[in-house]
DRENPA-3360 file (N, C-alpha, C; in nm, 2 decimals, always signed):
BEGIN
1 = XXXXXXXX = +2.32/-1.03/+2.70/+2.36/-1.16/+2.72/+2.51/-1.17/+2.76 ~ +2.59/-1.08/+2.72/+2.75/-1.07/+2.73/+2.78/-1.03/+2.86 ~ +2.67/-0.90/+2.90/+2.70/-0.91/+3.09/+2.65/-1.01/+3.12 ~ +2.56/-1.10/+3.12/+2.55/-1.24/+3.19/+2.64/-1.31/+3.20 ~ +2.69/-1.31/+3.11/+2.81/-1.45/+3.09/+2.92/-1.43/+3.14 ~ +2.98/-1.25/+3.18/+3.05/-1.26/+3.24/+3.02/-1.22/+3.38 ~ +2.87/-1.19/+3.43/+2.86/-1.18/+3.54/+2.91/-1.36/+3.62 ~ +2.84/-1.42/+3.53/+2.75/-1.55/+3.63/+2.89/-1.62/+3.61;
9 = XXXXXXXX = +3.06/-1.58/+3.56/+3.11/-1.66/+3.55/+3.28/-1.60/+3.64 ~ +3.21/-1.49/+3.76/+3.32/-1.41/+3.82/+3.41/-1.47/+3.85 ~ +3.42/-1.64/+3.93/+3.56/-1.68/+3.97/+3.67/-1.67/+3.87 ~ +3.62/-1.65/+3.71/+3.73/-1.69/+3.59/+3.77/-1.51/+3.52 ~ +3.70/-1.43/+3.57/+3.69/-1.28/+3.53/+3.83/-1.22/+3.64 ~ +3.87/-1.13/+3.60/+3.92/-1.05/+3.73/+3.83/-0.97/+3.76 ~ +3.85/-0.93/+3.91/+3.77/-0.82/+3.99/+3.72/-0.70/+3.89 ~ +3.79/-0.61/+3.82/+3.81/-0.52/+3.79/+3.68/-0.53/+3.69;
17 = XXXXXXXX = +3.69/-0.62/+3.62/+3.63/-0.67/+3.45/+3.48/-0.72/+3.50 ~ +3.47/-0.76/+3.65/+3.35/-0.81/+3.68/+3.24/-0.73/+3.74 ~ +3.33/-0.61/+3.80/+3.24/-0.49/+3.89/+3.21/-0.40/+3.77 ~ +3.30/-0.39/+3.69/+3.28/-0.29/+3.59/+3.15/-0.32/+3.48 ~ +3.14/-0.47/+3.46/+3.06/-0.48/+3.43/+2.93/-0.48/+3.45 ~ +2.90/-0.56/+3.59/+2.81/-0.54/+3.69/+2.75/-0.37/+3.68 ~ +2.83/-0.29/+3.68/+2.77/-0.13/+3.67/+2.73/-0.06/+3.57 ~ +2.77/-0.15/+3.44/+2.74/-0.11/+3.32/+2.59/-0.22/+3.26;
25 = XXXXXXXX = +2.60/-0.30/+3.33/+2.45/-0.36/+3.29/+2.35/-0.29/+3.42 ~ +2.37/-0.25/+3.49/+2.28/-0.14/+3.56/+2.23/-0.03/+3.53 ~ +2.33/+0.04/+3.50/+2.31/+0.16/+3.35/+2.22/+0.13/+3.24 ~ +2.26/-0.03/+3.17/+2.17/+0.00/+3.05/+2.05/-0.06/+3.10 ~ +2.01/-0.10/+3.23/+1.87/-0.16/+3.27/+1.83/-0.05/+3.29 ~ +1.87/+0.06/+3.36/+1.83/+0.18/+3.37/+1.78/+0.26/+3.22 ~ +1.86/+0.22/+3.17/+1.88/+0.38/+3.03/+1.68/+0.29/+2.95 ~ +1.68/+0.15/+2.98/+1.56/+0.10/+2.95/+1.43/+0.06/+3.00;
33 = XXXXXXXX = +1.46/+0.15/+3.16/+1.34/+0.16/+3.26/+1.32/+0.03/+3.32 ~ +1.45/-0.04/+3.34/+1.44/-0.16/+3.47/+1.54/-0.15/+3.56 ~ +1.47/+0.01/+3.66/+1.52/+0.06/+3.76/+1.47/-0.03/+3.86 ~ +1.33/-0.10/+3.89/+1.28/-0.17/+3.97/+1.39/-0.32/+4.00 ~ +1.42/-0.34/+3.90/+1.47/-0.51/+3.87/+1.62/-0.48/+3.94 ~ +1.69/-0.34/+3.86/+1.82/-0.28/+3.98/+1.80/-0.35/+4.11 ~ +1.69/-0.21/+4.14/+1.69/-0.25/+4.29/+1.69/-0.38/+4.37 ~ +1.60/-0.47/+4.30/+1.53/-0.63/+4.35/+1.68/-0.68/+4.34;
41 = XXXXXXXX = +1.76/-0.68/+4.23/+1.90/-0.77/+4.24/+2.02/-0.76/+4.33 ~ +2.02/-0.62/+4.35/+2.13/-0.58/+4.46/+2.03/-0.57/+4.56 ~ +1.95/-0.52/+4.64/+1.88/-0.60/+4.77/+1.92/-0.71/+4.76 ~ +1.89/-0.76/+4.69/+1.93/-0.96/+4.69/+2.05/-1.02/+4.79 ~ +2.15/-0.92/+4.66/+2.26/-0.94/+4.73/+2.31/-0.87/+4.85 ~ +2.26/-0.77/+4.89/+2.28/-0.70/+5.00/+2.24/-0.82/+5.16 ~ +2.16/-0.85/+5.08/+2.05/-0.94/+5.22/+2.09/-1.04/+5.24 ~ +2.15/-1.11/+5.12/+2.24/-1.23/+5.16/+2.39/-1.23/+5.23;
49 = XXXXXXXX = +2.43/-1.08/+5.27/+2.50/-1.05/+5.36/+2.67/-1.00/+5.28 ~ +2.67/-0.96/+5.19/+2.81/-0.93/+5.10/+2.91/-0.82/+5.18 ~ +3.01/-0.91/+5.18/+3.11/-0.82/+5.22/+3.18/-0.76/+5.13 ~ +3.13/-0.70/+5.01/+3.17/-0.62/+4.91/+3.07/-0.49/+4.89 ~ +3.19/-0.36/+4.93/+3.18/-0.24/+4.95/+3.09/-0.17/+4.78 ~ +3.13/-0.24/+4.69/+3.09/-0.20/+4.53/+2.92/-0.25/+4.54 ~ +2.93/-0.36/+4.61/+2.74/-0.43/+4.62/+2.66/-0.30/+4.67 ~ +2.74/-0.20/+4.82/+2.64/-0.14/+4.86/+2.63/-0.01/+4.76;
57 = XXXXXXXX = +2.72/+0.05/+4.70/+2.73/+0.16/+4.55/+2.65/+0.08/+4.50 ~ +2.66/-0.03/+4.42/+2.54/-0.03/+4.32/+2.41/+0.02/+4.35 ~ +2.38/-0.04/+4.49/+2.21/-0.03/+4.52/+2.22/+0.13/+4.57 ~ +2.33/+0.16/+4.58/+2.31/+0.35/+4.63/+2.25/+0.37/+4.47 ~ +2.36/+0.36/+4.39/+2.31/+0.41/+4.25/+2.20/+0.35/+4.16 ~ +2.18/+0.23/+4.21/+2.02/+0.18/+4.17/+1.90/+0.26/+4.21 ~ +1.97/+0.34/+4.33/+1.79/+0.40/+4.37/+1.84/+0.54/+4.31 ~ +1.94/+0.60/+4.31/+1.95/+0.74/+4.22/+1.92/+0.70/+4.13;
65 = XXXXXXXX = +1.92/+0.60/+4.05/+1.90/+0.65/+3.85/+1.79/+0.59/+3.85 ~ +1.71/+0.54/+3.97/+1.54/+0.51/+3.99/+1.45/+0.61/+4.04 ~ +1.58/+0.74/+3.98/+1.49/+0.89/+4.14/+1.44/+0.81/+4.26 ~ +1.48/+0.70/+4.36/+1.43/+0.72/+4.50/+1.56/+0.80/+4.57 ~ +1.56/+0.92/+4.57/+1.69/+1.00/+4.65/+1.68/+0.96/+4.77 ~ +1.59/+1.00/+4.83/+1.60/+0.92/+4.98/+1.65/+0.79/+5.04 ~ +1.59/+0.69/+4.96/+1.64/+0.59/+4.97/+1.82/+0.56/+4.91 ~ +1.86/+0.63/+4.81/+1.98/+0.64/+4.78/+2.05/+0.67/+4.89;
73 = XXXXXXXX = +2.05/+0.79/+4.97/+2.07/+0.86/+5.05/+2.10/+0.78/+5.22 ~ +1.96/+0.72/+5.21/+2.00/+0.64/+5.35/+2.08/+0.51/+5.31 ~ +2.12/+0.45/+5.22/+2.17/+0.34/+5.18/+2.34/+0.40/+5.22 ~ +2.35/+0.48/+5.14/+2.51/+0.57/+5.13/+2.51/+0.58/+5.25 ~ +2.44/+0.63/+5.37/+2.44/+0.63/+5.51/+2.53/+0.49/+5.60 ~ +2.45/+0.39/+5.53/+2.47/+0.22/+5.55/+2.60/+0.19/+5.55 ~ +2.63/+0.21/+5.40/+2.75/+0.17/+5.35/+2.85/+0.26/+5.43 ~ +2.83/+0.42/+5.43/+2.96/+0.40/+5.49/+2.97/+0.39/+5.60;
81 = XXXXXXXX = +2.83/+0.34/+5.72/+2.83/+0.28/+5.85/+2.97/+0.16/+5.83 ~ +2.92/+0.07/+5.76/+2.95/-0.06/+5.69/+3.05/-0.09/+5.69 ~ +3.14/+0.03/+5.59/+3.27/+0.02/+5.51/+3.32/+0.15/+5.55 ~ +3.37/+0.21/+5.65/+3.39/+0.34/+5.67/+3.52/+0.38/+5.60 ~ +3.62/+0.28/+5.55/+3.70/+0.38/+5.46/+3.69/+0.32/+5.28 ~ +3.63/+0.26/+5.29/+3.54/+0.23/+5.16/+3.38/+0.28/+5.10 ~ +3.31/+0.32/+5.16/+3.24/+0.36/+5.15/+3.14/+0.47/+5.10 ~ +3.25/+0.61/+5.09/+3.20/+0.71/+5.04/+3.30/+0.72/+4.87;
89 = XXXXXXXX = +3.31/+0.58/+4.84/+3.42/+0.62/+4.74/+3.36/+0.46/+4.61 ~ +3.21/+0.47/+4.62/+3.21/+0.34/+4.51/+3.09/+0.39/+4.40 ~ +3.09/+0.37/+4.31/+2.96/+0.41/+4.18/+2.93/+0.52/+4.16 ~ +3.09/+0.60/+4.15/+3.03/+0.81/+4.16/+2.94/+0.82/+4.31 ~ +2.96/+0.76/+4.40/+2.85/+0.75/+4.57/+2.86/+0.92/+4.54 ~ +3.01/+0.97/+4.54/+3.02/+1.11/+4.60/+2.98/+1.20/+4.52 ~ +2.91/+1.21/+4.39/+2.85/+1.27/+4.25/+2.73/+1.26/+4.29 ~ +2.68/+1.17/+4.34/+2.56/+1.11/+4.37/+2.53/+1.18/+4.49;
97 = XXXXXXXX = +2.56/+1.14/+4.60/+2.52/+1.19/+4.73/+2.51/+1.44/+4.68 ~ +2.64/+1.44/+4.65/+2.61/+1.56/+4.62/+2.51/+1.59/+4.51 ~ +2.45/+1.56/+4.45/+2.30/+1.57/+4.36/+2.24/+1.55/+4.43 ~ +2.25/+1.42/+4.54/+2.14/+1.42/+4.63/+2.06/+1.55/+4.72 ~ +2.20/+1.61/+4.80/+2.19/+1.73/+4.86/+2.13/+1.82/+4.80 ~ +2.14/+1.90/+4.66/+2.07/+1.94/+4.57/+1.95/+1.92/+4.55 ~ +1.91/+1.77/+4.53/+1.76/+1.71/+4.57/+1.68/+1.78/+4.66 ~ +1.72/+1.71/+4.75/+1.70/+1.70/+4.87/+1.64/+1.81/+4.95;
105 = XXXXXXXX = +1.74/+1.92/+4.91/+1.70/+2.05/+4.97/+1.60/+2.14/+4.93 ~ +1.54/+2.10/+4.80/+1.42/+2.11/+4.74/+1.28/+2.11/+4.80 ~ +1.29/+1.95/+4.88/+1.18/+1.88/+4.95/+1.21/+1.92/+5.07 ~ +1.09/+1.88/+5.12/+1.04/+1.92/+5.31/+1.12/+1.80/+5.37 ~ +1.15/+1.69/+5.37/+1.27/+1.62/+5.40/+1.39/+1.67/+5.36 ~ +1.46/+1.70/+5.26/+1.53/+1.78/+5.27/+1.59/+1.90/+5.34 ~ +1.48/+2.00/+5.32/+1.49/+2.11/+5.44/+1.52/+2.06/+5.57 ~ +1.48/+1.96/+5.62/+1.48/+1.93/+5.76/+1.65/+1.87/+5.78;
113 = XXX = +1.70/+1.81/+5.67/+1.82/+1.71/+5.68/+1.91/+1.79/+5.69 ~ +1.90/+1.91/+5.58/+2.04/+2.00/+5.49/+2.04/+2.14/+5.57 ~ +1.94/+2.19/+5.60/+1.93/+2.32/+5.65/+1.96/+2.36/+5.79;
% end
């Protein structure tokens, strides 16, 4: 309830106290297997068009800690289409993407991407 109240109440939060938060109720949706609902919220906001570089990290790291690596993968792609000097630098992206590669190179999509 405490990340709601200061999600849904950002114009009075600072930036800092609001993203930080934002990533820490993604974590514990995650740590409690509502990696699906991740995903559904940041889509959301992605679709409604945000020009905040932290929106596309989250849903990078919504689909890592949901294991879709691929999808993580092409999103990180997006973002730093998107945000090119913002973009390889939001939600551990660059911890992430390199796990990804590790992934990645596992699977027959992988082989094809990394090798």
């Amino acid at each position: 309830q405490i990340f709601d109240e200061i999600i849904s109440n950002k114009e009075s939060v600072e930036d800092e106290v609001y993203y930080r938060t934002r990533g820490q109720k993604i974590a514990l949706l995650s740590d409690i297997g509502q990696n699906e609902k991740n995903i559904e919220e940041q889509r959301k906001i992605i679709e409604k068009g945000t020009e905040e570089a932290r929106e596309y990290g989250f849903l990078v790291g919504s689909y890592y800690l949901a294991g879709k690596y691929q999808e993580a993968y092409e999103w990180h792609l997006k973002s730093i289409e998107k945000f090119p000097k913002t973009g390889r630098h939001m939600f551990g992206v660059e911890t992430c993407v390199g796990n990804l590669k590790n992934t990645m190179r596992l699977s027959s999509v992988g082989r094809r991407r990394w090798n």
